[in-house]
Structure formats: C-alpha cells, structure tokens
MILO-825748 format. One record per residue (C-alpha): residue in one letter; residue number from 1; x negated, y, z negated. Coordinates in steps of 0.1 Angstrom, whole numbers, plus 5000, padded with zeros to 4 digits. Layout:
   res     n      x      y      z
     A   NUM      X      Y      Z
...
This chain:
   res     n      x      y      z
     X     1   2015   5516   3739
     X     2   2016   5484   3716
     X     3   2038   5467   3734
     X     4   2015   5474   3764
     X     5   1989   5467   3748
     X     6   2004   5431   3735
     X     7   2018   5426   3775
     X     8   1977   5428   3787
     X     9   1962   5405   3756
     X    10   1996   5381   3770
     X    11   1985   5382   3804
     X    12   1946   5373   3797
     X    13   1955   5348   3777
     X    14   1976   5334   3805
     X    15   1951   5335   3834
     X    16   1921   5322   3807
     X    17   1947   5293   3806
     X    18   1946   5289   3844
     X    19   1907   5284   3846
     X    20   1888   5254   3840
     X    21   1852   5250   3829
     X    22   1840   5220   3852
     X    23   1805   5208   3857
     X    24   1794   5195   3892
     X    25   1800   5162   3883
     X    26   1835   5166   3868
     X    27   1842   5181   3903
     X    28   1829   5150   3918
     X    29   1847   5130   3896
     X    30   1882   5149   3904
     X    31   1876   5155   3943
     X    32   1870   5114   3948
     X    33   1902   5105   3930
     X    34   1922   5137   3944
     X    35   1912   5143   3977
     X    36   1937   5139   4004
     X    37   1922   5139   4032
     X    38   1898   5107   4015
     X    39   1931   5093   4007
     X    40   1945   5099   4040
     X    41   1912   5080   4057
     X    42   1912   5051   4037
     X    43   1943   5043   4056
     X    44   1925   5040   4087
     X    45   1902   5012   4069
     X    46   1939   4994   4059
     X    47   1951   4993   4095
     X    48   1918   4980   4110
     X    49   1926   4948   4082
     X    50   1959   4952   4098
     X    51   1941   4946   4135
     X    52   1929   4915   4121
     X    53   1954   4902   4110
     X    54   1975   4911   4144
     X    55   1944   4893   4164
     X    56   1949   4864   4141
     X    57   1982   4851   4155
     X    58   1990   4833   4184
     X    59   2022   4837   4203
     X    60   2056   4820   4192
     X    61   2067   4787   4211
     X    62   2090   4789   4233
     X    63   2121   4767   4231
     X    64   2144   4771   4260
     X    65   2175   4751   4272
     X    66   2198   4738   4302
     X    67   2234   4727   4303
     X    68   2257   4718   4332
     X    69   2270   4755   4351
     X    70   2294   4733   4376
     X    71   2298   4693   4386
     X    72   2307   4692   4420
     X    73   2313   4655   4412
     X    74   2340   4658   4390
     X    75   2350   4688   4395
     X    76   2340   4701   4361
     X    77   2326   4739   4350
     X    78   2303   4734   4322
     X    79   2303   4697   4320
     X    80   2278   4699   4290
     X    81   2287   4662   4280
     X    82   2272   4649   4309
     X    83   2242   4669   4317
     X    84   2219   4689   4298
     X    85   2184   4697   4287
     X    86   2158   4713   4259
     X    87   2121   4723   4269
     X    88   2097   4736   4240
     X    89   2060   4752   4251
     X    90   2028   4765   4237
     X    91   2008   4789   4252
     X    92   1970   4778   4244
     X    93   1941   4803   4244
     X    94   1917   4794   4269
     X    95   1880   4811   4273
     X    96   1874   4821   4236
     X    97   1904   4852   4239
     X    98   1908   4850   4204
     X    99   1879   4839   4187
     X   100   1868   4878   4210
     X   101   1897   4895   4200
     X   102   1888   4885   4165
     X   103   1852   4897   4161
     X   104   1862   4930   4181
     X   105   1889   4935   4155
     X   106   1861   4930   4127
     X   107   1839   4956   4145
     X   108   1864   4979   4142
     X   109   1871   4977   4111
     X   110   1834   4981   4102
     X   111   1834   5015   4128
     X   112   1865   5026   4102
     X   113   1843   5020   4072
     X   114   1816   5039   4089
     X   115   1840   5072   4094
     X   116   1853   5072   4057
     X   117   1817   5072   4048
     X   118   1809   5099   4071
     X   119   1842   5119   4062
     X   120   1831   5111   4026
     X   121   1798   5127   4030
     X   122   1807   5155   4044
     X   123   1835   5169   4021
     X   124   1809   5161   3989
     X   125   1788   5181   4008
     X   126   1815   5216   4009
     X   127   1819   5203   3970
     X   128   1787   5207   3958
     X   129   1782   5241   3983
     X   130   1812   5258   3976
     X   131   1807   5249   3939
     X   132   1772   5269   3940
     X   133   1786   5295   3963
     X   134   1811   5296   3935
     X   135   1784   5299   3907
     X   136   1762   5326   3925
     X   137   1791   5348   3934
     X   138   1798   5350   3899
     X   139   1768   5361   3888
     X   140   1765   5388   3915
     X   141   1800   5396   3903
     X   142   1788   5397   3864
     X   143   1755   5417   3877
     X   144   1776   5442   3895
     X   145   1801   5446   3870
     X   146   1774   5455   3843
     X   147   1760   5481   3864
     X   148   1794   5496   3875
     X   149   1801   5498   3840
     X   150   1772   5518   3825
     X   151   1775   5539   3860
     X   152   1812   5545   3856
     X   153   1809   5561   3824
     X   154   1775   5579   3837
     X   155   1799   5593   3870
     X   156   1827   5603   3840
     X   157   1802   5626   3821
     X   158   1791   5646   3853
     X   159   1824   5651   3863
     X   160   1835   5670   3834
     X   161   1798   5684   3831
     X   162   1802   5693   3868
     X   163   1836   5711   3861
     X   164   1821   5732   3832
     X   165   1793   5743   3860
     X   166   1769   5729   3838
     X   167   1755   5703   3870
     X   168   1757   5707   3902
     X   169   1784   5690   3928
     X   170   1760   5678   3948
     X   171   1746   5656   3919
     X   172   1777   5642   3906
     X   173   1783   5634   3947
     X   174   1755   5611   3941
     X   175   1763   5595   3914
     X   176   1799   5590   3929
     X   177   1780   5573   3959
     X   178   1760   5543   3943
     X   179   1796   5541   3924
     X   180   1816   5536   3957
     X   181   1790   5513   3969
     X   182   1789   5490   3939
     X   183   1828   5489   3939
     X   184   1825   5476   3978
     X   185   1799   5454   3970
     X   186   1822   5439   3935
     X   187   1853   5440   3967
     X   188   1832   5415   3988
     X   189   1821   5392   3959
     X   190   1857   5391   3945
     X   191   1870   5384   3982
     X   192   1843   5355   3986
     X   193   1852   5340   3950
     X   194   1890   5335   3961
     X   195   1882   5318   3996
     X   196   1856   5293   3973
     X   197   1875   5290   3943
     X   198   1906   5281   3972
     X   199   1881   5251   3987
     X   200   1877   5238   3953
     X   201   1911   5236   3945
     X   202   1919   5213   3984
     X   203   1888   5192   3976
     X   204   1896   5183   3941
     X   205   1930   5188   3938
     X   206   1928   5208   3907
     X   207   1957   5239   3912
     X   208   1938   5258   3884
     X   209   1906   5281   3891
     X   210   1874   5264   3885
     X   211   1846   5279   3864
     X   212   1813   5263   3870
     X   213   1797   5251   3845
     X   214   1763   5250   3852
     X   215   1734   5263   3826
     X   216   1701   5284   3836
     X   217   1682   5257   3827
     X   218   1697   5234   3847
     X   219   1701   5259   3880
     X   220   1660   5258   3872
     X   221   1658   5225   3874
     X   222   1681   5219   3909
     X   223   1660   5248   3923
     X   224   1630   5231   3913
     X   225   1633   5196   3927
     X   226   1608   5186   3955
     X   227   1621   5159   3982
     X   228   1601   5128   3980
     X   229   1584   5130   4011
     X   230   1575   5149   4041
     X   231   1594   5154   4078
     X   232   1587   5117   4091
     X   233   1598   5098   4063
     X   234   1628   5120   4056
     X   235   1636   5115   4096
     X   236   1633   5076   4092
     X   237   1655   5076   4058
     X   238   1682   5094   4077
     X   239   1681   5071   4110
     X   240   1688   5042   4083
     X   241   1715   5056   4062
     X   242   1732   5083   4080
     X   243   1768   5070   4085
     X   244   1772   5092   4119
     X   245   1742   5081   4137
     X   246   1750   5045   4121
     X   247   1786   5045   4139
     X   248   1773   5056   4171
     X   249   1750   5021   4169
     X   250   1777   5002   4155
     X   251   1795   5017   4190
     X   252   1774   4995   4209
     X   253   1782   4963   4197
     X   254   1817   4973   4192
     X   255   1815   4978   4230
     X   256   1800   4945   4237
     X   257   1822   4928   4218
     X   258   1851   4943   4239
     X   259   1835   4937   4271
     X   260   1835   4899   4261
     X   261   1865   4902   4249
     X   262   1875   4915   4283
     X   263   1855   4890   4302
     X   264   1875   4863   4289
     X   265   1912   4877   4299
     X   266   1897   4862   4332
     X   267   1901   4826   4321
     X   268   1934   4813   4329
     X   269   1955   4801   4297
     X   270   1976   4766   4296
     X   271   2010   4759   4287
     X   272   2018   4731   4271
     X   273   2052   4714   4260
     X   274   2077   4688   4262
     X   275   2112   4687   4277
     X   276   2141   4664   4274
     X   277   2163   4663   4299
     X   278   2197   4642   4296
     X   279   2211   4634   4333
     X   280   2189   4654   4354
     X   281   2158   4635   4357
     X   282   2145   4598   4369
     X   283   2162   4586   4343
     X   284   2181   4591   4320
     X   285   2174   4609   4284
     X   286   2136   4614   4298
     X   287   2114   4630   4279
     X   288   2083   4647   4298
     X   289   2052   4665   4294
     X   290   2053   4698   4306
     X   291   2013   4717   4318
     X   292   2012   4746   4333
     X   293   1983   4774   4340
     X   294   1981   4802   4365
     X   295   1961   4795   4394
     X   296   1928   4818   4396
     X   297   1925   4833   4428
     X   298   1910   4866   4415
     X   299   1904   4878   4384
     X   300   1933   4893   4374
     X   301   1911   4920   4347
     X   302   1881   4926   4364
     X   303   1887   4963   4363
     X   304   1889   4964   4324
     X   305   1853   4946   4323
     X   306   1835   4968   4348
     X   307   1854   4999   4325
     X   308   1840   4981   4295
     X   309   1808   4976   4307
     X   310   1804   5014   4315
     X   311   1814   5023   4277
     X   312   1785   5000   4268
     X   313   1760   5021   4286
     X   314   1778   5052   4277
     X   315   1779   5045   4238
     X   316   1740   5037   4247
     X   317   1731   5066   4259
     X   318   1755   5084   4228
     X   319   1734   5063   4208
     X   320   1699   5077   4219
     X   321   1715   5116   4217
     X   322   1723   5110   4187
     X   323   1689   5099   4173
     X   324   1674   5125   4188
     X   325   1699   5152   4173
     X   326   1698   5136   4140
     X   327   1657   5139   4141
     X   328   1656   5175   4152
     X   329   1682   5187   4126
     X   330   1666   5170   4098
     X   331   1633   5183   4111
     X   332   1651   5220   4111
     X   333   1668   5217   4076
     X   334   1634   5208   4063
     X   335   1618   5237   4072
     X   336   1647   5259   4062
     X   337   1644   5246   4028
     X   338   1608   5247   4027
     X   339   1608   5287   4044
     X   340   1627   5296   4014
     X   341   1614   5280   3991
     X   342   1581   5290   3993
     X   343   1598   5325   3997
     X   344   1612   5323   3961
     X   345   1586   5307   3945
     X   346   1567   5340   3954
     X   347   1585   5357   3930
     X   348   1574   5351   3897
     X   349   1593   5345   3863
     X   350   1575   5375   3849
     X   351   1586   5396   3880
     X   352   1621   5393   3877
     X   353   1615   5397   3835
     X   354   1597   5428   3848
     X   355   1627   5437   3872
     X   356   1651   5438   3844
     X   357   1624   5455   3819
     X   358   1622   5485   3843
     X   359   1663   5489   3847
     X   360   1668   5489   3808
     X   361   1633   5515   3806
     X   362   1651   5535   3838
     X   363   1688   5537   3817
     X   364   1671   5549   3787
     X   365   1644   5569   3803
     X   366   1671   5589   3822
     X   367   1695   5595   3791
     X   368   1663   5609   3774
     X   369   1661   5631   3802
     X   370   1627   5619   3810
     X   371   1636   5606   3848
     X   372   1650   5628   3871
     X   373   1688   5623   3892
     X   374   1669   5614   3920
     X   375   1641   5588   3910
     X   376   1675   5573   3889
     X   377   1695   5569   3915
     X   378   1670   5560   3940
     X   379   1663   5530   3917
     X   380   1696   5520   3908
     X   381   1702   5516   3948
     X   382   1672   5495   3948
     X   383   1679   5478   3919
     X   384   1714   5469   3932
     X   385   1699   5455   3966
     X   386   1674   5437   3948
     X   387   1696   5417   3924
     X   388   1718   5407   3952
     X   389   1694   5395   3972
     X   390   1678   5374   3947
     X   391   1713   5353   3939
     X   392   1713   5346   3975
     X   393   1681   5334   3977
     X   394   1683   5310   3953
     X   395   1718   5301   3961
     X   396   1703   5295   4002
     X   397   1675   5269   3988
     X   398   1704   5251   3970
     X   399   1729   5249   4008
     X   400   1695   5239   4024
     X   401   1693   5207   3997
     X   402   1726   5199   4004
     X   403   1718   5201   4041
     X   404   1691   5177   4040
     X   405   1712   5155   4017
     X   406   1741   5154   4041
     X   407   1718   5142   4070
     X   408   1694   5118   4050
     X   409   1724   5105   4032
     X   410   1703   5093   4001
     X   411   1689   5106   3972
     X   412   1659   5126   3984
     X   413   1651   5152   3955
     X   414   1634   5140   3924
C-alpha cells in the first residue's frame, strides 16, 4: 500500500508539473508570439511587398541576332564573314500600366494588413473567451466537487444505515439521486474544461494545461465595467475601426484602382531599339533605329475593364451590407450585454452571502436532525441548479463584452 500510496503522490506531482498559472495577459502575451495561424498570416502581408516589388520591374531587353543561312553568290552556307546582324529593343510602358499596376499592388497590400488585423481580432477574441469559459468551468467544477463530497459520504452512511434496516430504501434512493446527478453535472464540466483548456493550448502554443489566474476581485471588477457610451456611439466607433467592414471599403478603391489599371492595358506600348546590320542594308555596317507599336484597331482588354467595372459596384454594394450588418450586430450585442447585466445586478452581494449561509445552516441543520430527508434534498437540488446558474451568468456578461469588443474594435469598457 506504500508504494501505492508513493505511485499516486508521484503522479500528482507530475500532472501539477504540467499546469501553468497564467493570467489573461500572460496568455496574450504567449498567443501573439506563438500563434500559428498569426504567423502563417503575416505571410500574406510579405507576399503583397512581394507584388510590389514584381510590379516594379519592367521587362528585360531583348537582344537578338542574324547571320548568313546560305550565299547564293558564292555559294557559301553560313557565310557569317560577309553578312550578319545584332538588334537590341525596349519595350516602353505606354498609358500609365505601371505607375496602375503599382498603386493596385499597394492597395493590396493595405487589404492584407486589413485581414491580419481582422484574423488578429478575432482569435484574441476565443483567447480571452475560452480563457473565462476556462475560469468559470472551474469554479462550477470546485462548487460541484464540494457538494459531491459532503453528499458522498452522506450517501455512504445510509447505505450501511439502510442495510441494518435502520432507514428506509427509498431514502437512501434519494440520496443516491442528487449523487448521480452531481456526478453528470461534474462529467459535463470536466468534458467542457478539456475542449477549453485544448483552445488555449492552439492559440498560445503553450503544450501544458492552463490555470487561470484571475482573482475575485478582479472577476468583480471585469463584470463591473460600463462601456463608455450608448448604441450610436458604440455603432459609429465600430464603422471607424472595425478591420472587416474597413476592408470591405478598402475593396472599393482596390477595385478602382484595378479598373484603371485595366483601362490602361488598352493603350498600345512602343518598342524601341537599335540594330546593326553588316551587309544587309543600304549600306554597309548601318546602324538604325528600330519603333515599333501595335496598331489599335480595338481594344484588345475591353472585357477585363467592363468585368472590373462590375466588381466596383459589386464591392459597393458589399460595402453598404456590410455597414448595415455591422450596425445591427453591434446594436444586438449591446443589448445582450445590457439584458444580462441588469439580470445579474438583480442579485445582490448579500443574496448570494445569504445563498451560501442557508447551505452551511441546511448541512448542519439536517445532521442535527432538525430538517427532514425531503426539505434536504429538495434544497440541495435547488441549491445545485442555483449555483450553476449563477457561474454562467456572470461568465455570459463577460462573452457579451468580448462581443462588443470584437465588433467595436477599441477599448470600450472603462
């Protein structure tokens, strides 16, 4: 038995080891450095530098020769002593192509900074609520396991009561009910502790468990916090710093940008260069001036402007959807909060003190034998309903913050 006893203090020191007392912002802290899907974004920033870049350069010149194939003069094949030639040309952007091509690159690249910060946004957003999903569930899991506890070794007496015929069946039944009960409820909150203590470990990158460290005071003070204003200025803060509606703006002028772009793949471009030619020309060893352009008899990408010209009023009418999506969420998230808020701020300090005033009175009460079986167990279900339900509320006001923070985008509690 000592050695089994030494293998369990080994394997609780072990999986202590494995957990890690983190605080919201040491999670932060961890999840912008470690995050791979952050890291994996900011590549898309890197390659729209890369587009730049690319739009920056012009074509090569072209260098391109001629020598003698066959002199029916002499006779000769490849009589490169007596005739041959070197021609060297430029192709020159005509119509602004590039200067176009450049600013739609830029645009671009400003559209990939946009996504990062949306992508960047949302993820803190799953930090901060699977980190006080985290912190709720285990204090539903410590409240559960206290009651289980004191009702295990309650269930343990009346079954060797019940055995001596000393209490009935039918009461140690109900005793073995709220028991079952509790254990389903402790299954669920264990089950929901793994899938957010899994989250945390993708979004930071930390392999260990997570422990959040957050003190009463503190959850007080989150639960607390008023925004600073009311529906219509939170609505205007988020139409000026939401990244999501902000790209589908940005779409716009992207879109105008590449229309223009477009537009000026119509304008024909010139060839310029020089060629040398040794025998073949007017004279001999001439050098010449070589022009050329493509004569415009239609507009050779007229179907690529009228498509780009569509996406601008398409991205338009994005645009406007968007707006009025963002408006209506924001407008739906505040009265979520406020609903429960208010709801929880109905409940008084002194009425949850009172709550657990009456459980401790009901435990000693009914081992004094002055409370019956059935006005004990009747309160322990409603105690065990009521406890519950009060971690989610308060845990509800805190996801309803973070969803007003995700769509205002700025720092809207005080």
């Amino acid at each position: 038995m000592n050695k089994i006893a030494g293998l369990f203090v080994v394997i609780s020191s072990f999986m202590t080891a494995q957990q890690q007392q983190m605080s919201l912002l040491d999670c932060e802290n961890a999840f912008q450095t470690n995050n791979l899907q952050l890291l994996a974004e900011q590549y898309n920033i890197n390659m729209a530098d890369a587009d730049i870049l690319q739009a920056k350069i012009w074509e090569l010149p072209q260098l391109s020769g001629q020598v003698n194939a066959y002199n029916p003069e002499g006779r000769k094949v490849f009589d490169i002593g007596s005739s041959k030639g070197a021609q060297v040309t430029q192709l020159i952007y005509m119509g602004g192509k590039k200067k176009n091509e450049i600013a739609f690159a830029k645009s671009s690249k400003e559209l990939a900074q946009l996504q990062f910060s949306q992508l960047l946004v949302e993820l803190r957003t799953q930090l901060h609520t699977t980190y006080y999903n985290l912190y709720y569930e285990k204090l539903k899991l410590e409240n559960t396991n206290k009651q289980l506890g004191y009702m295990n070794d309650l269930l343990s007496a009346y079954k060797v009561q019940s055995a001596k015929g000393n209490v009935s069946l039918k009461d140690e039944v109900r005793l073995q009910s709220i028991v079952i009960q509790l254990n389903n409820d402790k299954i669920g909150i264990n089950k929901d502790i793994l899938e957010f203590e899994q989250n945390l470990k993708v979004l930071t990158g930390i392999t260990d468990d997570i422990e959040p460290q957050l003190s009463d005071a503190e959850a007080k003070d989150i639960l607390a916090a008023q925004p600073f204003g009311q529906e219509d200025e939170l609505k205007k803060k988020a139409l000026e710093n939401n990244a999501d509606y902000l790209y589908n703006i940005k779409l716009i002028d992207n879109s105008k940008l590449y229309a223009q772009w477009q537009k000026s793949l119509n304008v024909p471009d010139l060839n310029v260069g020089a060629g040398w030619d040794q025998n073949g020309g007017t004279f001999k060893n001439e050098v010449n001036l070589l022009v050329g352009i493509p004569i415009p008899l239609w507009k050779s990408n007229q179907g690529n402007v009228e498509k780009a010209n569509y996406a601008i009023k398409q991205n338009q009418k994005n645009a406007d959807y968007q707006k009025l999506n963002l408006e209506t969420k924001v407008q739906s998230a505040y009265k979520t909060w406020k609903g429960q808020y208010d709801q929880l701020a109905e409940i008084k300090t002194s009425d949850l003190s009172n709550l657990e005033l009456v459980y401790n009175g009901m435990l000693k009460n009914f081992r004094n034998g002055n409370v019956s079986l059935i006005e004990f167990t009747d309160f322990m279900e409603s105690y065990r309903q009521t406890a519950l339900q009060i971690y989610d509320m308060k845990n509800e006001i805190m996801q309803s913050a973070e969803q007003l923070n995700q769509l205002v985008q700025t720092k809207i509690f005080y």
